[in-house]
C-alpha positions, 0 to 999 in steps of 0.5 A: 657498533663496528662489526668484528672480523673479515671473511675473504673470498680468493676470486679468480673468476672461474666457476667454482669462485663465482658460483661461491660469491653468488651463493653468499649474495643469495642464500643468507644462510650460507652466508651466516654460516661461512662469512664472519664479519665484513666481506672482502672478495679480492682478486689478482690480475695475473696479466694473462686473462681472457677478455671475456674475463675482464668482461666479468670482473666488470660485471663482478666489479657492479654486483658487489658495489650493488650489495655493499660488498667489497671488491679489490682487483689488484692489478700491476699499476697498484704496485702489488706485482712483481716484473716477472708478471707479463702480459698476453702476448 
């Protein structure tokens, strides 16, 4: 039987966000309550984030592939920005 509907996580990385995805991952009763359906946590890469950042995507990136949770980064390669995005000078 296919699981219905999608629960979407808007990540940026800060504290509220993370503290968010870890709540869903260890406390089942918050998760029964907020997540119907297939989790998706989806971030975009703005261009302008600190190294300690993409630091903690990786990590993020580990942490929902271990618990069977997706995770999409979009990033510019993905064709998913538009030229006005620019890079950390």
């Amino acid at each position: 039987m296919l699981e219905q509907g999608l629960t979407v996580l808007s990540y940026g990385a800060g504290q509220d966000s993370t503290a968010i995805l870890y709540k869903l991952i260890h406390d089942p009763a918050f998760r029964a309550k907020y997540v119907e359906g297939h989790l998706l946590v989806l971030m975009s890469d703005t261009g302008n984030e600190h190294p300690e950042t993409y630091d903690l995507i990786k990590e993020v990136d580990a942490l929902t592939l271990k618990e069977k949770i997706s995770f999409v980064f979009l990033t510019k390669d993905k064709g998913f920005h538009g030229r006005h995005m620019q890079k950390r000078q």
